[in-house]
C-alpha positions in Angstrom: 0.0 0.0 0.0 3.2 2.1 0.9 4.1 1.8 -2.8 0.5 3.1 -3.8 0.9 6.2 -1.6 3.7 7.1 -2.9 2.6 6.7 -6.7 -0.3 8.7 -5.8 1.3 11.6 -4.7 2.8 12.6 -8.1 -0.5 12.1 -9.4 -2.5 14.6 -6.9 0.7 17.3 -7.6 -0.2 16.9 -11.2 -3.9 17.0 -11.0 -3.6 19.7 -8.6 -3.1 22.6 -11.6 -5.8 20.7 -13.9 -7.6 21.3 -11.2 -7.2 24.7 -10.4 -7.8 25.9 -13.8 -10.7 24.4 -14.1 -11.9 26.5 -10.9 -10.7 29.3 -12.7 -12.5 29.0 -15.7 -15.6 29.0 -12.9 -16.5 32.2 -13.3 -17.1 34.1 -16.7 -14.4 37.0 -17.7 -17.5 39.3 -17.0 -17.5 37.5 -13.1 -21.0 35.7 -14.4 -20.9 32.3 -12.8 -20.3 28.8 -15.2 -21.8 25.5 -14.6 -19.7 23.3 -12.4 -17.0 20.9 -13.6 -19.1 18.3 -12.6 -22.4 17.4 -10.1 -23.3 14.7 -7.7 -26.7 12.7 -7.5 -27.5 9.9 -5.5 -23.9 9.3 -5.2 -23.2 9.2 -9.3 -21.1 11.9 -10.5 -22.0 13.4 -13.7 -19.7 15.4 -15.7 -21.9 17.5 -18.3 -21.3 18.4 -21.9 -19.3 21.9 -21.3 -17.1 20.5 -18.4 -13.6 20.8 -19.4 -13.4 17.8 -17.5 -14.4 15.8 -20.2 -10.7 16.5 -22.0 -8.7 15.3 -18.4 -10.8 12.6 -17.8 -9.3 9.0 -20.1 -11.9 5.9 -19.0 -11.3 2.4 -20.1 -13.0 -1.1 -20.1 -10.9 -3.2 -17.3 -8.9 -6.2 -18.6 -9.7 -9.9 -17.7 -6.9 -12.3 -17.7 -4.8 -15.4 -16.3 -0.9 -14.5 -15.6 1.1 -16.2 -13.1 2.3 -14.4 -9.6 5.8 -14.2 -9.2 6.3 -14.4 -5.4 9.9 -14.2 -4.3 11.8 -16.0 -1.7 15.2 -16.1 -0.2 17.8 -19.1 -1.1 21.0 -20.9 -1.3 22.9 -23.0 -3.7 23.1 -26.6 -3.0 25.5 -29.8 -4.4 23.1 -31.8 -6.2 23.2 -35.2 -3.7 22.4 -37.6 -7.0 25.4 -36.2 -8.1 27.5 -36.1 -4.9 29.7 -39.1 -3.7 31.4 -39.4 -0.2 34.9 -41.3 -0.8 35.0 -44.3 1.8 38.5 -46.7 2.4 37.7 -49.9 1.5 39.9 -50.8 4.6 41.8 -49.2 7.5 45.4 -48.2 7.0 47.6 -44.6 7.6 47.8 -42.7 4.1 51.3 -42.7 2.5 50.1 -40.3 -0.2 47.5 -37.9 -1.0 47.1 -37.1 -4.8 44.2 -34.4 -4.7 43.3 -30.9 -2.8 40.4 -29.3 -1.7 38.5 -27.9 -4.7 40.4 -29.6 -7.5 38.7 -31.6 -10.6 38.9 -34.9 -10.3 37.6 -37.8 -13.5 36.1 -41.0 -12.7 38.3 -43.8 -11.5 41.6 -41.0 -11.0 43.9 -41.8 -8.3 43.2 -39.8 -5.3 45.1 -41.2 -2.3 47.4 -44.5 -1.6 47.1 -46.1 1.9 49.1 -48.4 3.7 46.7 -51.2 4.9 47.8 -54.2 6.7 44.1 -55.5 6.2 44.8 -55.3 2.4 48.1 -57.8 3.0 46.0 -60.1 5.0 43.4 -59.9 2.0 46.1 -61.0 0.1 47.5 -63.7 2.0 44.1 -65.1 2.3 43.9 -65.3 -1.8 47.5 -67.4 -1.6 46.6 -69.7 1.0 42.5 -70.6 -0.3 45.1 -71.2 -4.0 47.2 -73.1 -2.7 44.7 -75.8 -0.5 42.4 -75.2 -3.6 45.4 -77.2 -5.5 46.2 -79.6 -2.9 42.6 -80.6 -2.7 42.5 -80.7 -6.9 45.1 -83.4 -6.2 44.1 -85.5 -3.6 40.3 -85.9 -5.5 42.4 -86.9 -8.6 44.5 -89.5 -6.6 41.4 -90.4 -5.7 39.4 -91.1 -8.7 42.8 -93.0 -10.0 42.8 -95.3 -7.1 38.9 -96.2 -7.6 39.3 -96.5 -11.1 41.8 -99.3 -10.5 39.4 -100.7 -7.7 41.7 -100.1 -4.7 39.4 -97.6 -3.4 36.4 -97.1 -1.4 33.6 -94.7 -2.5 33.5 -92.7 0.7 36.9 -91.9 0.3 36.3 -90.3 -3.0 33.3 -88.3 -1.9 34.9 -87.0 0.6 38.0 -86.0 -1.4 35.0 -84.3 -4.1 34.0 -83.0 -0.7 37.6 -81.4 0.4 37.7 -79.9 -3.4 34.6 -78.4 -3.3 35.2 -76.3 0.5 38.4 -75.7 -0.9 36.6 -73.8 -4.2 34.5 -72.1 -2.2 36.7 -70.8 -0.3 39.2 -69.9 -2.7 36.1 -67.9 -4.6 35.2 -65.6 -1.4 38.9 -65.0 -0.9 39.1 -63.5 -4.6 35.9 -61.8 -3.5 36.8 -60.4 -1.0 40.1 -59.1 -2.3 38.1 -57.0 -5.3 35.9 -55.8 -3.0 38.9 -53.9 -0.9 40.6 -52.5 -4.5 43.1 -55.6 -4.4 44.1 -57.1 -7.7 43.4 -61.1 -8.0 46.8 -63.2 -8.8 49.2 -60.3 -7.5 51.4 -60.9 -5.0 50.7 -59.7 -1.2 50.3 -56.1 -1.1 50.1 -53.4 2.0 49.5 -50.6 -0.1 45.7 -49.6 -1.3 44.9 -47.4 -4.0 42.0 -45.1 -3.4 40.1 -43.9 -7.1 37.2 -41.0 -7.9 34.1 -43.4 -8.2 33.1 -40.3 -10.3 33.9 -36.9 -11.5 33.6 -33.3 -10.0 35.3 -31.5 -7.7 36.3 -32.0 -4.4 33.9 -30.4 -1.9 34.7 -31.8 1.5 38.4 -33.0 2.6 38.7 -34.7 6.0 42.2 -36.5 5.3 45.9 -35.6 5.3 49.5 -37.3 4.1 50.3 -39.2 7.3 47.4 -39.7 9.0 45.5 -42.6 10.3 42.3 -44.1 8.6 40.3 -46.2 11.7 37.0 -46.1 9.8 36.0 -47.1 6.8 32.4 -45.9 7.8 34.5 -42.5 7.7 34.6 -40.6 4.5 37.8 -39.6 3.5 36.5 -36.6 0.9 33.3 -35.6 -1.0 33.1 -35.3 -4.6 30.3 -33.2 -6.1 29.4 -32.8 -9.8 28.8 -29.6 -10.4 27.3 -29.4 -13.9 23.7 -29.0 -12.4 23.1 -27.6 -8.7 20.2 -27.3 -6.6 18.8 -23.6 -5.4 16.8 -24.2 -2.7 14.2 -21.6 -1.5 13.0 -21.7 2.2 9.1 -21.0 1.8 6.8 -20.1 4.2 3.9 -22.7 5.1 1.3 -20.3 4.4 2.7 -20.2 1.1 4.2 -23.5 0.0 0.3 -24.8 -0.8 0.8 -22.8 -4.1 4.0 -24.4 -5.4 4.2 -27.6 -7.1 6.9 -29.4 -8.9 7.5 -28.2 -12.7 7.1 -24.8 -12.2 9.7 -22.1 -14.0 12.2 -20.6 -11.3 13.9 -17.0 -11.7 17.3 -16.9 -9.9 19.1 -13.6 -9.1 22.5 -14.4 -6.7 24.3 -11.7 -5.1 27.3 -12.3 -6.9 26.0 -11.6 -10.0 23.0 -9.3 -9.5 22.9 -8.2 -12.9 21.7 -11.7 -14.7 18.9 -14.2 -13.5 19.3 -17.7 -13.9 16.7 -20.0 -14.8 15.7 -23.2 -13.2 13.0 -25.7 -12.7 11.2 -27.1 -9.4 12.0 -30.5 -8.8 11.2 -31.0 -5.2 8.9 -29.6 -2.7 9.6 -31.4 0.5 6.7 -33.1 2.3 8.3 -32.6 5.6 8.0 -28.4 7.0 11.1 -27.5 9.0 9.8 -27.7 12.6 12.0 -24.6 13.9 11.1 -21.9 11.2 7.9 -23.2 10.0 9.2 -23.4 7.0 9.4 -25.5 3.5 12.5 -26.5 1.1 11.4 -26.4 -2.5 14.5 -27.1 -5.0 14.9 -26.2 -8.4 17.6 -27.4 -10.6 19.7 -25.2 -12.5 22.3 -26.2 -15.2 25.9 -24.8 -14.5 27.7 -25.8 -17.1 30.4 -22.7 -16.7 30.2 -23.2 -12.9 29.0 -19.9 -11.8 26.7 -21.8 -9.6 28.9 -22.3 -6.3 27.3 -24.6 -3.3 26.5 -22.0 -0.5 25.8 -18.8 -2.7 22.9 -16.9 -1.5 19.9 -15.9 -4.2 16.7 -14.7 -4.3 14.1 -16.4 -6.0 11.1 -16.4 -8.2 8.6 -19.3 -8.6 5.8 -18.0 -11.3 2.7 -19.5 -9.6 -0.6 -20.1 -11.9 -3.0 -18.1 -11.1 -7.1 -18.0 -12.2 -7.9 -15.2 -14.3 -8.7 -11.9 -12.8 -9.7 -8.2 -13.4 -6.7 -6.2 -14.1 -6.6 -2.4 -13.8 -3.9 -0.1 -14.1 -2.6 1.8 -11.4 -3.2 5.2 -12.3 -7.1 4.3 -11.8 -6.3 3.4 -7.8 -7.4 6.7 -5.7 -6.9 6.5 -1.8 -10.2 7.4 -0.2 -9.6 7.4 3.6 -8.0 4.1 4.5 -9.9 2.2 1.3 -8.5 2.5 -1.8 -11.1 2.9 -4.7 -11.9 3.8 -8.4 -14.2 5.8 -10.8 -16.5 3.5 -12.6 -18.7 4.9 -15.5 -22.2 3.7 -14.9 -23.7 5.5 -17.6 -22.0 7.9 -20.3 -19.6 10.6 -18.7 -21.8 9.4 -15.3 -19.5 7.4 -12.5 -19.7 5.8 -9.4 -16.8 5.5 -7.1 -16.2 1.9 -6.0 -13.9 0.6 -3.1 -12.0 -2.1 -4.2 -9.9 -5.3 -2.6 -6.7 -5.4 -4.0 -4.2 -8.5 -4.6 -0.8 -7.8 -6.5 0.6 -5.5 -8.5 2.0 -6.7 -11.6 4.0 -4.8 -14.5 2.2 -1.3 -13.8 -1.1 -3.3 -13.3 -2.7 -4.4 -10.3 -5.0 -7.5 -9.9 -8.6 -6.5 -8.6 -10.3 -9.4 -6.1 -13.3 -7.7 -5.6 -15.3 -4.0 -6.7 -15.4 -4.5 -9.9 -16.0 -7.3 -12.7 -15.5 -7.6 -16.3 -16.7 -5.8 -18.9 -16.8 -2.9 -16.0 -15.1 0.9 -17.4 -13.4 3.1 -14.6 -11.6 5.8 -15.3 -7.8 5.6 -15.8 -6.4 9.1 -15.6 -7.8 12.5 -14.3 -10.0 10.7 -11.4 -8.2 12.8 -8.7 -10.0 15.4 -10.3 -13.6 13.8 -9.3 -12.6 13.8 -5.5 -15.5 15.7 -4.1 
């Protein structure tokens, strides 16, 4: 309403002259007395033929239409987690080397750190040993089968030799397994140091390790890589306002390191869950950042264009303050008006949206109704 006020004042300084020359031109040059400017009935106002009103005065028909409301809302810039990936050991060990910093690029399956793990020697050793009883029990089921071939042998003692070759397998498989699993490399000989890789690419966000110190968790992430190409904003909306945003709507961003160009985005999430200390919602849209402008913790403003029904629009120049109501002209009948209060909702581009005083196909008068103030 501030804004209104202070629109309003330019307009009564204007009118102000108009309106004292039309007092002037009152009275005749001979001091013979002029119909008035204009005369009130019943509450119409009627502005007849002579009035010199009638050039001040511009009326038009008010517009009915549907355009979306731009409400604005305060934000940050986010890492994408679908494209984020925490770096954890496959074992425990002390790092010998780190290969990457804080910040830098990294490609899938680049080498980003080499740690000393005793658990990946024992992974090792446990390949060599479930080899080697995998061939001593590959030879005792052959002795075995010779031996009953030539009839010197009892069945039992064949199944249980197929018995001893078939733990022996198993075991040997898990061991292999198990090795892969940890980053060790099948058929190799026993080795202490593990080789750490970027399970993707991006940059590196988070950095919790250090040339020399010890890993004791492998629940413990050693670094976060984030791929940066596409980010999240994500707006904190009020509750009385989050009913009115749903995913797929179009998203303005304007950051405060570049305040001169918006980005644009796209809702992808509005969470179902309300922040229980602010009362408030997280709705994210995702924005492509393809020259990485975009950086995780940046603060922005921004724009969700919510759908709205079609209303009466009316330009602001036809908004008078009457009191504490705010009201227009309307022409009831030609060059005869009615002054209306009127409930207002937003103003958009120069136009406001009208909820209630008048309707379509309704005329009010657009410029020159200060001058109708009686």
């Amino acid at each position: 309403m501030l804004h209104l006020l202070n629109k309003q004042g330019w307009r009564l300084a204007a009118a102000m002259a108009v309106a004292l020359s039309v007092a002037a031109c009152s009275h005749g040059e001979n001091g013979a007395e002029v119909p008035p400017a204009f005369t009130v009935e019943h509450g119409e106002i009627k502005v007849p033929d002579s009035s010199p009103l009638r050039k001040e005065l511009v009326v038009q028909a008010v517009e009915v239409r549907q355009a979306p409301h731009a409400m604005v809302f305060p934000a940050n810039v986010e890492a994408d987690p679908t494209h984020t990936a925490n770096v954890l050991p496959s074992l425990t060990g002390k790092v010998m080397e780190l290969k990457v910093g804080l910040g830098d690029h990294v490609t899938r399956g680049q080498l980003l750190a080499v740690v000393d793990s005793g658990d990946l020697a024992q992974a090792n050793a446990d390949v060599e040993k479930a080899r080697d009883a995998l061939d001593l029990a590959k030879k005792t089921l052959d002795r075995a089968r010779g031996v009953k071939a030539a009839g010197g042998n009892a069945t039992k003692d064949l199944e249980a030799a197929q018995s001893g070759y078939n733990q022996a397998l198993a075991e040997f498989n898990r061991a292999q397994t198990r090795l892969a699993a940890v980053g060790g490399t099948p058929g190799s000989a026993a080795q202490r140091p593990m080789q750490v890789t970027a399970p993707t690419s991006g940059y590196i966000t988070a950095l919790s390790v250090s040339s020399g110190m010890y890993v004791n968790d492998a629940t413990a992430a050693m670094m976060t890589i984030s791929n940066l190409d596409s980010v999240w904003i994500t707006a904190n909306v009020p509750e009385s306002d989050v009913g009115q945003i749903v995913k797929g709507e179009k998203v303005d961003a304007v950051l405060s390191a570049y305040p001169n160009e918006v980005f644009h985005g796209t809702v992808s999430f509005v969470n179902p869950l309300l922040q229980s200390d602010t009362r408030r919602d997280l709705v994210r849209a995702v924005f492509t950042n393809a020259d990485s402008k975009l950086k995780p913790n940046m603060y922005a403003n921004v724009s969700i264009a919510v759908p709205q029904p079609a209303q009466v629009f009316v330009p602001e120049s036809a908004l008078l303050m009457n009191n504490d109501n705010t009201s227009v002209f309307v022409e009831v009948a030609p060059w005869t008006f009615e002054r209306r209060t009127v409930e207002l909702s937003y103003d958009e581009s120069g136009d406001t949206r009208v909820l209630k005083g008048v309707k379509a196909g309704d005329r009010v008068v657009v410029r020159g109704g200060v001058l109708l103030n009686d």
